[in-house]
NUVORO-709774 format. One record per residue: residue number from 1; residue in three letters; chain; x, y, z of N, C-alpha, C, O in turn. Coordinates in steps of 0.02 Angstrom, whole numbers, plus 50000, padded with zeros to 5 digits. Each point is the difference from the previous one (the first is absolute). Last residue first. Layout:
// residues N
<k=NUM, r=ALA, c=A, n_east=X, n_north=Y, n_up=Z, ca_east=X, ca_north=Y, ca_up=Z, c_east=X, c_north=Y, c_up=Z, o_east=X, o_north=Y, o_up=Z>
...
This chain:
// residues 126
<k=126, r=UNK, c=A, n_east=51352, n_north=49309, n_up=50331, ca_east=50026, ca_north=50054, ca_up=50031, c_east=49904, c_north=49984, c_up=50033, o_east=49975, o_north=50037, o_up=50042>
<k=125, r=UNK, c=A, n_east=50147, n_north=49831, n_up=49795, ca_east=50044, ca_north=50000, ca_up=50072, c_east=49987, c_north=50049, c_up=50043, o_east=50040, o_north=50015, o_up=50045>
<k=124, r=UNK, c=A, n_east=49874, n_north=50051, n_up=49716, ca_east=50029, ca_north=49916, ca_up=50008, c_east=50049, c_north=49995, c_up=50083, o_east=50054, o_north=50027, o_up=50009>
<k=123, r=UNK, c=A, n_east=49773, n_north=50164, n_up=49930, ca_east=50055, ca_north=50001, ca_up=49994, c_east=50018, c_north=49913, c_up=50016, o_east=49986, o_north=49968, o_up=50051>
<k=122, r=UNK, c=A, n_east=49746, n_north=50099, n_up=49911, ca_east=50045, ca_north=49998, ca_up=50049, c_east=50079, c_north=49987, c_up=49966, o_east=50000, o_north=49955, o_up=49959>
<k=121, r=UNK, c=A, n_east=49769, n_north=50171, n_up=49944, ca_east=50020, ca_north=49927, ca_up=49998, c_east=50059, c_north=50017, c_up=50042, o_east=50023, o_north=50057, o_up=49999>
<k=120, r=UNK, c=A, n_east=49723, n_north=50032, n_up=50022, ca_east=50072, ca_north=50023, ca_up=49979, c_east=50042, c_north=49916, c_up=49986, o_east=49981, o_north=49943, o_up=50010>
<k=119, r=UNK, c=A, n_east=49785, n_north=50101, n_up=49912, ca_east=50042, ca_north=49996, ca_up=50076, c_east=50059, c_north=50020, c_up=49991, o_east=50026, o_north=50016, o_up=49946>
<k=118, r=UNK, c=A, n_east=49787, n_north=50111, n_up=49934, ca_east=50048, ca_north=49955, ca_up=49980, c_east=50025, c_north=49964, c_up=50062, o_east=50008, o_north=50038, o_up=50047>
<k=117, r=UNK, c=A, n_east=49753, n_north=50123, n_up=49883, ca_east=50059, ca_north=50007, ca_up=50061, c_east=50028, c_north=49916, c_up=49971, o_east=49961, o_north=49954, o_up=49985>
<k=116, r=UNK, c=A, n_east=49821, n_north=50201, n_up=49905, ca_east=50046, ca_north=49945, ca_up=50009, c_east=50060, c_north=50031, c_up=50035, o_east=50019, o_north=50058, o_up=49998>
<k=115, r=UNK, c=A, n_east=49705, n_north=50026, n_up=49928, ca_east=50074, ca_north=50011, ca_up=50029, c_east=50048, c_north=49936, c_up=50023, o_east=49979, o_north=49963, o_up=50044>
<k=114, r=UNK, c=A, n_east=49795, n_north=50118, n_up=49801, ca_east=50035, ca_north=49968, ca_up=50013, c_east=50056, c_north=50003, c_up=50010, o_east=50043, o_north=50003, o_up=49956>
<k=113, r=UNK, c=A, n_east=49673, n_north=50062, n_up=49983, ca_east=50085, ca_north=50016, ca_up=50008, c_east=50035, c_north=49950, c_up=50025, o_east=49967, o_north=49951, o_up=50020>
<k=112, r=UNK, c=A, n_east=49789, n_north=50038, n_up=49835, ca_east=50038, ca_north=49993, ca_up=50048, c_east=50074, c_north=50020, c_up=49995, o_east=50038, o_north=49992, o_up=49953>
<k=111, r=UNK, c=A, n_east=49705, n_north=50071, n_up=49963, ca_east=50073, ca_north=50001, ca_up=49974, c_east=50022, c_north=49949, c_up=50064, o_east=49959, o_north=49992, o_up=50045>
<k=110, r=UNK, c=A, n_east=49772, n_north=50064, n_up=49826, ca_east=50061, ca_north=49988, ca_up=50057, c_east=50071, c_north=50023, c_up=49989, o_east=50014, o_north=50033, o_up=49951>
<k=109, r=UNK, c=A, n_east=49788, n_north=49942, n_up=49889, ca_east=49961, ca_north=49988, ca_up=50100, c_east=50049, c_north=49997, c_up=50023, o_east=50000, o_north=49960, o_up=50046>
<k=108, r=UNK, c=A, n_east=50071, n_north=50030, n_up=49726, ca_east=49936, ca_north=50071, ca_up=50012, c_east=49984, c_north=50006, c_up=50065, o_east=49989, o_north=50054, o_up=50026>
<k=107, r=UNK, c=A, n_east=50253, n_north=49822, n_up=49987, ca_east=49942, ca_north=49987, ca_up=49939, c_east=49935, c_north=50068, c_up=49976, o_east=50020, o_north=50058, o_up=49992>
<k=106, r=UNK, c=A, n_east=50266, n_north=49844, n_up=50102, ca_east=49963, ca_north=50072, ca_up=49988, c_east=49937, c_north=49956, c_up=49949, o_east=50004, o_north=49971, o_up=49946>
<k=105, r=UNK, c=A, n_east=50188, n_north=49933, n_up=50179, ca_east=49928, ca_north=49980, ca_up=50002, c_east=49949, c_north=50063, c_up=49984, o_east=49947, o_north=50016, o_up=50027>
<k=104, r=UNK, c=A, n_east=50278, n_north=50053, n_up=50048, ca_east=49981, ca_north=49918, ca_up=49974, c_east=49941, c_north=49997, c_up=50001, o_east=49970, o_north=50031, o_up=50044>
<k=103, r=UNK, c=A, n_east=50228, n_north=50156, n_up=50016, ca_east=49924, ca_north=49987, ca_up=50009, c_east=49996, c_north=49947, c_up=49958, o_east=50048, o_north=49993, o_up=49962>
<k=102, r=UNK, c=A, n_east=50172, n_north=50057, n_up=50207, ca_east=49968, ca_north=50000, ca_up=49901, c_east=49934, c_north=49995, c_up=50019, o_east=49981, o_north=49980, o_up=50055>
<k=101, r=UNK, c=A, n_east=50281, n_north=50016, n_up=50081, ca_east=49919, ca_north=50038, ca_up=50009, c_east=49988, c_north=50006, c_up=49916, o_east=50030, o_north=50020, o_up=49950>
<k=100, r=UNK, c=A, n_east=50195, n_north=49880, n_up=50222, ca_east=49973, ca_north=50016, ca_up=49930, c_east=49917, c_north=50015, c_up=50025, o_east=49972, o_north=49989, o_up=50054>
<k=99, r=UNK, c=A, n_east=50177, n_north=50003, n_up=50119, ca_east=50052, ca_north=50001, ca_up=49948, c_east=49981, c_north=50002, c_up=49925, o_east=50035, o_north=50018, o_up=49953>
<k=98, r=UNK, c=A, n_east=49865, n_north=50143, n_up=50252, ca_east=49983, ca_north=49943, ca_up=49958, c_east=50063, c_north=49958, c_up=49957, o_east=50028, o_north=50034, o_up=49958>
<k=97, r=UNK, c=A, n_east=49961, n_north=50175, n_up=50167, ca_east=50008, ca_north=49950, ca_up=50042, c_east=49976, c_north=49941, c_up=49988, o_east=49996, o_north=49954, o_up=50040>
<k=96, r=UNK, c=A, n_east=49991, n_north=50261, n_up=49812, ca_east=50066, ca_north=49983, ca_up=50033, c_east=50012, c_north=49934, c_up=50028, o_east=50045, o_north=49965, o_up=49978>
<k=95, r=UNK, c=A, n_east=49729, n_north=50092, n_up=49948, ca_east=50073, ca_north=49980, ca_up=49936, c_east=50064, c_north=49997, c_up=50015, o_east=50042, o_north=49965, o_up=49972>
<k=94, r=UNK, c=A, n_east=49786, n_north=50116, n_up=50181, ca_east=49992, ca_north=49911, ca_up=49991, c_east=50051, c_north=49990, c_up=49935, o_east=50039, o_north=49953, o_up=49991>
<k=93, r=UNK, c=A, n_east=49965, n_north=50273, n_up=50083, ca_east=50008, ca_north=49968, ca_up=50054, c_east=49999, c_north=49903, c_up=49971, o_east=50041, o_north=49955, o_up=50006>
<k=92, r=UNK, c=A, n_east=49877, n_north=50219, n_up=49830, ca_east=50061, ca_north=50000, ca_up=50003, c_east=50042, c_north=49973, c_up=50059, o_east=50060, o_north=49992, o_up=49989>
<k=91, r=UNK, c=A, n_east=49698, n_north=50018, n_up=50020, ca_east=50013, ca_north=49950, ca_up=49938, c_east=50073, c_north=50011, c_up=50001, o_east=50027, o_north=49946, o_up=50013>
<k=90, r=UNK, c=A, n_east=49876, n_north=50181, n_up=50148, ca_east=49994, ca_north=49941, ca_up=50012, c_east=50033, c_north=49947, c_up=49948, o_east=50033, o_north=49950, o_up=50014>
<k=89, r=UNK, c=A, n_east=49953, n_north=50292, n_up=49992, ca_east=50075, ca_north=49995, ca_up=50029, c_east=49983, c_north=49897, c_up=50020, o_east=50044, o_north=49963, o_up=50021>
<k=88, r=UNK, c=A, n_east=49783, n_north=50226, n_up=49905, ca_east=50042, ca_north=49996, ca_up=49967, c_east=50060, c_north=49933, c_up=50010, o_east=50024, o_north=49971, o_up=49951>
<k=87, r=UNK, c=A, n_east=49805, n_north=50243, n_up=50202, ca_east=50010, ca_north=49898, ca_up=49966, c_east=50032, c_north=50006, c_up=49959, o_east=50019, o_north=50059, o_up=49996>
<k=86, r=UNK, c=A, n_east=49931, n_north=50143, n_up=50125, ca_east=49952, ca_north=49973, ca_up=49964, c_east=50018, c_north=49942, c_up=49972, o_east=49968, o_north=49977, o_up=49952>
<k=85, r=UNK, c=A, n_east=50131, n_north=50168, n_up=50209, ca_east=49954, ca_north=49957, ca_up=50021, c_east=49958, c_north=49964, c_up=49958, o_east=49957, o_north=49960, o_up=50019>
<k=84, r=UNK, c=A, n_east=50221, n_north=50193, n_up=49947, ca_east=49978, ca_north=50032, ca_up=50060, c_east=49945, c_north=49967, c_up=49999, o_east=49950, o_north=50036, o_up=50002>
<k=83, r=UNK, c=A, n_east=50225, n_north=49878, n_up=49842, ca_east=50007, ca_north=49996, ca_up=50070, c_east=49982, c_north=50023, c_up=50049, o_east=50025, o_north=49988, o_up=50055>
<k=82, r=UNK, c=A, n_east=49931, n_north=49895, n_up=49703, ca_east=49982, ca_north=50074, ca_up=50046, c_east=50019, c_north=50007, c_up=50070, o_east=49961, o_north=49987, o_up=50046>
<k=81, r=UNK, c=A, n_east=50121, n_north=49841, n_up=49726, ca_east=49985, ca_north=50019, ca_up=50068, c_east=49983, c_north=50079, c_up=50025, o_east=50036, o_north=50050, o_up=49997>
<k=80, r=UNK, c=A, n_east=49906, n_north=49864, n_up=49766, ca_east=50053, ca_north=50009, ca_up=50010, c_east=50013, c_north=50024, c_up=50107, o_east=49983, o_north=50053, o_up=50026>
<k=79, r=UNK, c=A, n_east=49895, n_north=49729, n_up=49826, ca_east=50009, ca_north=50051, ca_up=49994, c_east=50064, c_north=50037, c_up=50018, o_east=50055, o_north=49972, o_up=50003>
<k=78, r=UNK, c=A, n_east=49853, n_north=49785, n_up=49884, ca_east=50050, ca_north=50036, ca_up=50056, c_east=49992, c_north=50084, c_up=49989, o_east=50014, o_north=50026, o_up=49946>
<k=77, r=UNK, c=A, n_east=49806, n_north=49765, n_up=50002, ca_east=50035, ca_north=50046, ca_up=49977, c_east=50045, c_north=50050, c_up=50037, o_east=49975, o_north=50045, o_up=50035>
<k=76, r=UNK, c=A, n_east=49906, n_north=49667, n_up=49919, ca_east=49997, ca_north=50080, ca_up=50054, c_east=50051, c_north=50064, c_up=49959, o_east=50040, o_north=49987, o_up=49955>
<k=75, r=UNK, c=A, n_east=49800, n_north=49864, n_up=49908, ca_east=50056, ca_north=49979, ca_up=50032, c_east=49985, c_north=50063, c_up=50055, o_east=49960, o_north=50046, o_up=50009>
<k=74, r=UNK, c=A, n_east=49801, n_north=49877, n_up=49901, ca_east=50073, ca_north=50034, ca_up=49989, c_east=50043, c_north=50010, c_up=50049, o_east=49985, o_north=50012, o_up=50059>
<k=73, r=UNK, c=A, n_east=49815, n_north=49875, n_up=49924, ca_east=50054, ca_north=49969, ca_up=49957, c_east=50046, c_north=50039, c_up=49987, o_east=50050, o_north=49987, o_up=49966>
<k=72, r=UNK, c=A, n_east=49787, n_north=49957, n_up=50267, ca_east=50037, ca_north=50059, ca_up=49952, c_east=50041, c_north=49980, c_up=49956, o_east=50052, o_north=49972, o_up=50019>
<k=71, r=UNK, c=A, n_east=49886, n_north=49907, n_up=50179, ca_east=49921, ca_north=50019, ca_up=49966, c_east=50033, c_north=50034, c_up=49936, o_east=49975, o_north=49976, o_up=49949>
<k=70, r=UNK, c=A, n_east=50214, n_north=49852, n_up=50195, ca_east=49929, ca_north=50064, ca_up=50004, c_east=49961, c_north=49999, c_up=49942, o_east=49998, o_north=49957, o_up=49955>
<k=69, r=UNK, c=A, n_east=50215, n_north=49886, n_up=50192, ca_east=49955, ca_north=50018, ca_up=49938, c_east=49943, c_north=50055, c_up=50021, o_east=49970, o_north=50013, o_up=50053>
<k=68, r=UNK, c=A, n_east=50295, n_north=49929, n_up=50038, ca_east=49927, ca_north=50024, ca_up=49987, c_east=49968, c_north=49999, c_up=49948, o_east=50016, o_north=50027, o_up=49946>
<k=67, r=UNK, c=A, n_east=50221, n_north=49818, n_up=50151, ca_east=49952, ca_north=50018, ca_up=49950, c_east=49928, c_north=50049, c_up=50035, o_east=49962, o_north=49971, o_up=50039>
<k=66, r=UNK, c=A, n_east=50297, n_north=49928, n_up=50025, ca_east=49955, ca_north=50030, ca_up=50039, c_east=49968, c_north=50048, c_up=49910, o_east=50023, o_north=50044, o_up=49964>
<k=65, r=UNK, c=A, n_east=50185, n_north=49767, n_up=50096, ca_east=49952, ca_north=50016, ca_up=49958, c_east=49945, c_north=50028, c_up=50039, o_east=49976, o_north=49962, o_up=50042>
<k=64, r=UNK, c=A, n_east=50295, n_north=49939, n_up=49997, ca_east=49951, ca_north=50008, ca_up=50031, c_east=49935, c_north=50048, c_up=49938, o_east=50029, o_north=50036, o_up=49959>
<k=63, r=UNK, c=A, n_east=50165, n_north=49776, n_up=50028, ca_east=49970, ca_north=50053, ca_up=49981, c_east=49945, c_north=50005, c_up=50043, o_east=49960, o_north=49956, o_up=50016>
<k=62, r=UNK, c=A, n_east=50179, n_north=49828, n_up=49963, ca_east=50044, ca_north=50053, ca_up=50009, c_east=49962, c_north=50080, c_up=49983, o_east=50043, o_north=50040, o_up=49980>
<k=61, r=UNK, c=A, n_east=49781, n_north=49768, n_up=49950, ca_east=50097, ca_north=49993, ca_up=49967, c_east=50056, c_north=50061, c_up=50034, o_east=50027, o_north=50040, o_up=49960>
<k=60, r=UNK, c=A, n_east=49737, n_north=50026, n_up=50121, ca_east=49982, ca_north=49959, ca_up=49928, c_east=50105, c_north=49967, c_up=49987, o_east=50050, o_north=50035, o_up=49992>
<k=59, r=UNK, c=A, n_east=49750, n_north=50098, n_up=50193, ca_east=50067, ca_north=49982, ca_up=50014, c_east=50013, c_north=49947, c_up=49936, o_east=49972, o_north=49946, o_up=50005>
<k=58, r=UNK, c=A, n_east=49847, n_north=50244, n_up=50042, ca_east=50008, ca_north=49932, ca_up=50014, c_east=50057, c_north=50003, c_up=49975, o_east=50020, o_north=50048, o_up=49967>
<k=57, r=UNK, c=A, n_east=49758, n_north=50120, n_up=50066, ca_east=50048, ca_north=49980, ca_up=50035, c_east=50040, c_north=49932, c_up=49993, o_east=49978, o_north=49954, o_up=50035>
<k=56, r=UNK, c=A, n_east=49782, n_north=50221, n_up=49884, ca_east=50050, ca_north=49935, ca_up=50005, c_east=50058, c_north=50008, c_up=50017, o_east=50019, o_north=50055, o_up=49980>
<k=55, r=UNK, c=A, n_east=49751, n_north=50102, n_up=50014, ca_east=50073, ca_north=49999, ca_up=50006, c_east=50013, c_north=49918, c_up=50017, o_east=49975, o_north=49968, o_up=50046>
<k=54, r=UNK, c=A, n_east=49818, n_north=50200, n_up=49841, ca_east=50005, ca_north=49941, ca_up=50030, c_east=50088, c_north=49996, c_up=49999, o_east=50033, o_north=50014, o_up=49951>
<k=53, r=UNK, c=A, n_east=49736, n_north=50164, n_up=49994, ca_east=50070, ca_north=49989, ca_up=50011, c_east=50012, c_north=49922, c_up=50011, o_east=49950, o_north=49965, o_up=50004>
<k=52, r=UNK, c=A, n_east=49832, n_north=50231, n_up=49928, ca_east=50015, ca_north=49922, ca_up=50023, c_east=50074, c_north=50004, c_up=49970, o_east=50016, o_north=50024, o_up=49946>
<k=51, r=UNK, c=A, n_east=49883, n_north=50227, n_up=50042, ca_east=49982, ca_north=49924, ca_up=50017, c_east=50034, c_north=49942, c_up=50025, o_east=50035, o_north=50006, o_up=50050>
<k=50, r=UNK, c=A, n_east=50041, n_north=50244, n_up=49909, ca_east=49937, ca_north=50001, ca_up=50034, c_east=49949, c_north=49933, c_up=49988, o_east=49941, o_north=50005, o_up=50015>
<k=49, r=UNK, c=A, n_east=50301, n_north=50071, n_up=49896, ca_east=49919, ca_north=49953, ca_up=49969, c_east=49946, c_north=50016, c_up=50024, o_east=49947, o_north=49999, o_up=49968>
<k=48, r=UNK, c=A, n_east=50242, n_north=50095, n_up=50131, ca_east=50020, ca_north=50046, ca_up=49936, c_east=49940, c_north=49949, c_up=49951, o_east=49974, o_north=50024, o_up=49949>
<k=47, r=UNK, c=A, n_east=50089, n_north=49965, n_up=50292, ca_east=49979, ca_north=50051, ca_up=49987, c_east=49986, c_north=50019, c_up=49916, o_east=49983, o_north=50054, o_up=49978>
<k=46, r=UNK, c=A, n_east=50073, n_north=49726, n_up=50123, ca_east=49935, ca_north=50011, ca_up=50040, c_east=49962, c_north=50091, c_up=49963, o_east=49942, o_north=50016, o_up=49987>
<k=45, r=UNK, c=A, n_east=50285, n_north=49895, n_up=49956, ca_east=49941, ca_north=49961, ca_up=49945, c_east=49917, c_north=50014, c_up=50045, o_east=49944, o_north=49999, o_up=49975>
<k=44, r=UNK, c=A, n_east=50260, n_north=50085, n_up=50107, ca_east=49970, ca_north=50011, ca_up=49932, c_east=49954, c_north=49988, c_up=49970, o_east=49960, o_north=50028, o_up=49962>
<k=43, r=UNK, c=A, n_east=50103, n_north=49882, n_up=50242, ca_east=49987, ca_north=50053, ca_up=50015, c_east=49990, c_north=50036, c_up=49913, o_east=49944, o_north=50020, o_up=49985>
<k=42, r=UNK, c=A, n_east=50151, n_north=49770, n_up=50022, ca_east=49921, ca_north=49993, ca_up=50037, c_east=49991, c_north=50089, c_up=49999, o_east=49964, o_north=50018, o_up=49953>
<k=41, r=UNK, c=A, n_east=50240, n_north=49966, n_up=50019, ca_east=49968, ca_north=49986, ca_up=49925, c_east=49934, c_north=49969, c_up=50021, o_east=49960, o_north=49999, o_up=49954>
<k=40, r=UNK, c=A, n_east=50186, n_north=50097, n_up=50205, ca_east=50002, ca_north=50020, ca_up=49954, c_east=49958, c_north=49986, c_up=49935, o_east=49981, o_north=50040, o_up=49957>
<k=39, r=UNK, c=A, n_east=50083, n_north=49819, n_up=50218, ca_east=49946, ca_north=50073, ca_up=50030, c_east=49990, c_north=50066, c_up=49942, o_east=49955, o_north=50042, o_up=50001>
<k=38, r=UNK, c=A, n_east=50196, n_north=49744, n_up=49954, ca_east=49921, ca_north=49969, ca_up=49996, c_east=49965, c_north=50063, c_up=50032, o_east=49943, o_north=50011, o_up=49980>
<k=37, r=UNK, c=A, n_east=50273, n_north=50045, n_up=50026, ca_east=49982, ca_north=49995, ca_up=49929, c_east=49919, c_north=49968, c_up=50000, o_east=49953, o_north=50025, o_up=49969>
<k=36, r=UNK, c=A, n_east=50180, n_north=49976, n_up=50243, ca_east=49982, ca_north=50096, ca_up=49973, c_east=49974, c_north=49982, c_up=49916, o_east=49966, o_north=50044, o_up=49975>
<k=35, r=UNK, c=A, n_east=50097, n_north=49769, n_up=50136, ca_east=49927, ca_north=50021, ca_up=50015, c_east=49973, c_north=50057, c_up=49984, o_east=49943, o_north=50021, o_up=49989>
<k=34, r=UNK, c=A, n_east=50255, n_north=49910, n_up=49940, ca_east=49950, ca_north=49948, ca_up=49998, c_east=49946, c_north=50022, c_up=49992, o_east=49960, o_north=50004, o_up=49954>
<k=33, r=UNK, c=A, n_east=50240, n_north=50096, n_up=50141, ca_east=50002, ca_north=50022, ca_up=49954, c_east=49924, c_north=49963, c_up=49959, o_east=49968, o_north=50041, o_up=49967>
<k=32, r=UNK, c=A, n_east=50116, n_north=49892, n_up=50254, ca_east=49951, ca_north=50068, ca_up=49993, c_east=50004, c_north=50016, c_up=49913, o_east=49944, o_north=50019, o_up=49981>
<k=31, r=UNK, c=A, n_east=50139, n_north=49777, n_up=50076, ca_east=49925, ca_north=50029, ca_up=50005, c_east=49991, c_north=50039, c_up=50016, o_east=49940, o_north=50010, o_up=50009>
<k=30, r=UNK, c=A, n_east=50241, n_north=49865, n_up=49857, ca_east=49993, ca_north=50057, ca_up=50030, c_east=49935, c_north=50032, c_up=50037, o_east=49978, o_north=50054, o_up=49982>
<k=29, r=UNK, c=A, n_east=50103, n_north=49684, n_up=49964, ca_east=49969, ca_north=50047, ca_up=49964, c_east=50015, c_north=50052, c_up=50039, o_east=50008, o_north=49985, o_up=50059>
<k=28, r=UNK, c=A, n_east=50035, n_north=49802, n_up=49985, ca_east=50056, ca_north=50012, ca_up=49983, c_east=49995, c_north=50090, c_up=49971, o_east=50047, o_north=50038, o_up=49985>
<k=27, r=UNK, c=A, n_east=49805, n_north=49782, n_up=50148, ca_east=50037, ca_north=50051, ca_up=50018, c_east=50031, c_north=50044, c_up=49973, o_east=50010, o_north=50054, o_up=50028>
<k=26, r=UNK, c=A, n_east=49788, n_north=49800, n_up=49874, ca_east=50070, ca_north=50052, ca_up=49972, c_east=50032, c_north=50021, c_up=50045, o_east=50021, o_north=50055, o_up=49983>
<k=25, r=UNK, c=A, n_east=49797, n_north=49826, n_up=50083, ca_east=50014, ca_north=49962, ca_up=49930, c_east=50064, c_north=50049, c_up=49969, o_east=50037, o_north=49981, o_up=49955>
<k=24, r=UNK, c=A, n_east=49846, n_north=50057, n_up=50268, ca_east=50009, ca_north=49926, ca_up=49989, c_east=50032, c_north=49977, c_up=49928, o_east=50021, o_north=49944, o_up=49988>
<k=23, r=UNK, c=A, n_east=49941, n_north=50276, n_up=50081, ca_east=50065, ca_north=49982, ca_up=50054, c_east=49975, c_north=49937, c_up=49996, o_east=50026, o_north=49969, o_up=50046>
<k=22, r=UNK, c=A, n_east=49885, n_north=50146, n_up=49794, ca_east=50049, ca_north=49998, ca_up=49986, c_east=50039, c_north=49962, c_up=50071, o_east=50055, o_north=49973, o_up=49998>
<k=21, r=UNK, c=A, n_east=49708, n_north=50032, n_up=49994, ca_east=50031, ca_north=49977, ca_up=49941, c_east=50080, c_north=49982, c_up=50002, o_east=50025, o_north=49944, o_up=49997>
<k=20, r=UNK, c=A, n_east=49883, n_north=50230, n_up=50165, ca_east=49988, ca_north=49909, ca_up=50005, c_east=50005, c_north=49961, c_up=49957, o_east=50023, o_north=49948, o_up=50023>
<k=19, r=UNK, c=A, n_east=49977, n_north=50278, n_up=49924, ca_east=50051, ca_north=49995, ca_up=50020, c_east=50004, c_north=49933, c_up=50050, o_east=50055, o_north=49978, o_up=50014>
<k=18, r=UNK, c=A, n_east=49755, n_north=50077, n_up=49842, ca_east=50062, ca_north=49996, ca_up=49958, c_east=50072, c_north=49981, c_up=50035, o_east=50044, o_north=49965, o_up=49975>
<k=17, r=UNK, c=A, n_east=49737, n_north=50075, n_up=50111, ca_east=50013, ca_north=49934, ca_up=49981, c_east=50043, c_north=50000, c_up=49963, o_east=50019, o_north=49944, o_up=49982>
<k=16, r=UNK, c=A, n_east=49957, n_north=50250, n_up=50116, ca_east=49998, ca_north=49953, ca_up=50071, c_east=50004, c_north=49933, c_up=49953, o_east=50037, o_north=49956, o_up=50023>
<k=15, r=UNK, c=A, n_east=49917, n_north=50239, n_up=49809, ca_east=50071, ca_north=50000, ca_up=50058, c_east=50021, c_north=49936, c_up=50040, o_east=50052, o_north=49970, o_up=49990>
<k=14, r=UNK, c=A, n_east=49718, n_north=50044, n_up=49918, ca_east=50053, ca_north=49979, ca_up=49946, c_east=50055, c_north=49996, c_up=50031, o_east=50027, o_north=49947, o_up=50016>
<k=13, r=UNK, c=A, n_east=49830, n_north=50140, n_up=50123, ca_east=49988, ca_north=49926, ca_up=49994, c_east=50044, c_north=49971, c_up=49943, o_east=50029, o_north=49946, o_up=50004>
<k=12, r=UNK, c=A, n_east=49965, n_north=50291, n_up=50027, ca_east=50034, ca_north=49977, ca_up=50043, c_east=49997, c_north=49916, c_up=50008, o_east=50048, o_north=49968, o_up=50022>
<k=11, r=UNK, c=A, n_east=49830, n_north=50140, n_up=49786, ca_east=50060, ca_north=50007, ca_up=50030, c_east=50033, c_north=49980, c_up=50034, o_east=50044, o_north=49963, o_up=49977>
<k=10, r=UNK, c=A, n_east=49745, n_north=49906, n_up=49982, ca_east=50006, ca_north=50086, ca_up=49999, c_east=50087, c_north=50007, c_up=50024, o_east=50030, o_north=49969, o_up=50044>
<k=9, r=UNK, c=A, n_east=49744, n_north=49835, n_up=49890, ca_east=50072, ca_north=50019, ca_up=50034, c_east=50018, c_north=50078, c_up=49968, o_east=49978, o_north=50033, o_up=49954>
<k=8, r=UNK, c=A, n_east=49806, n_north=49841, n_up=49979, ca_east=50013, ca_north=49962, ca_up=50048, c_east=50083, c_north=50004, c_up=50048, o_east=50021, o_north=49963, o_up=50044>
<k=7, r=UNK, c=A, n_east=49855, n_north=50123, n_up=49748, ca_east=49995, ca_north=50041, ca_up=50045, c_east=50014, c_north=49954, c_up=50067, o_east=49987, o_north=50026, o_up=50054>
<k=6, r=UNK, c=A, n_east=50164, n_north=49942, n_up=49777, ca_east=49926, ca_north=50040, ca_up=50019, c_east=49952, c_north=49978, c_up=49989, o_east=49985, o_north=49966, o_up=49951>
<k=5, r=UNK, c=A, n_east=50230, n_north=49868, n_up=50099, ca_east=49950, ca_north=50046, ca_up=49930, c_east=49963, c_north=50056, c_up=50049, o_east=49983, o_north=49994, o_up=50059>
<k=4, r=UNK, c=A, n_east=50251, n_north=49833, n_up=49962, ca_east=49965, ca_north=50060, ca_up=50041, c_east=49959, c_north=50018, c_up=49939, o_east=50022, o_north=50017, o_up=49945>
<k=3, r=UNK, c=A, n_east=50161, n_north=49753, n_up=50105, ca_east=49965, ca_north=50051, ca_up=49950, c_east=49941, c_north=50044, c_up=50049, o_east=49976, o_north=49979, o_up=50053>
<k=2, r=UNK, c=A, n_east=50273, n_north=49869, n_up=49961, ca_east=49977, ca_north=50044, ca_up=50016, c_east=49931, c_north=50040, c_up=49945, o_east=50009, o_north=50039, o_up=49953>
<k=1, r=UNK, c=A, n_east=50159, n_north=49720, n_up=50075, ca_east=49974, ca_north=50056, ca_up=49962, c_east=49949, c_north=50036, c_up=50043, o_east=49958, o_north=49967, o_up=50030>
């Protein structure tokens, strides 16, 4: 298991331990798609609480599980992409390359998100 809090890690440190995570505990995982989702949702959560974050990382029964927690009880909210620079286009990116995504742990001091990846399961003989 992989865990990162603020202020003690930052983006790219999420990135760098996410994708060492995976080349010991998930080859099986897509990591760019991975990491583009943990850069994504550190990066939200850095821009949209303006406080304390914390990212988990772990490998649970055939599943890969990449949890943020933050400061903010409210969910995230998909906008509509701006494509002459103004954002939008993150939350509809991690819903794609997520096989599932839910917020959990919604309390007053927090929320946490939650992106899941399935292994694949292998063709009998193949």
């Amino acid at each position: 298991m992989v865990v990162i809090e603020f202020p003690y890690g930052d983006a790219a440190g999420a990135r760098h331990a996410t994708a060492e995570f995976l080349a010991r505990h998930c080859p099986w995982a897509d990591l760019d798609a991975v990491v583009l989702v943990v850069s994504e949702l550190v990066a939200n959560a850095i821009r949209h609480t303006g406080g304390w974050w914390r990212l988990c990382v772990r490998a649970v029964q055939g599943r890969l599980v990449v949890e943020i927690a933050d400061a903010s009880p409210r969910p995230p909210e998909p906008r509509a992409p701006d494509l002459s620079g103004g954002g939008g286009l993150g939350w509809h990116m991690v819903e794609r390359l997520a096989n599932r995504l839910e917020v959990v742990d919604r309390q007053p001091e927090g929320k946490t998100v939650r992106a899941t990846w399935l292994r694949p399961v292998l063709p009998v003989g193949g």
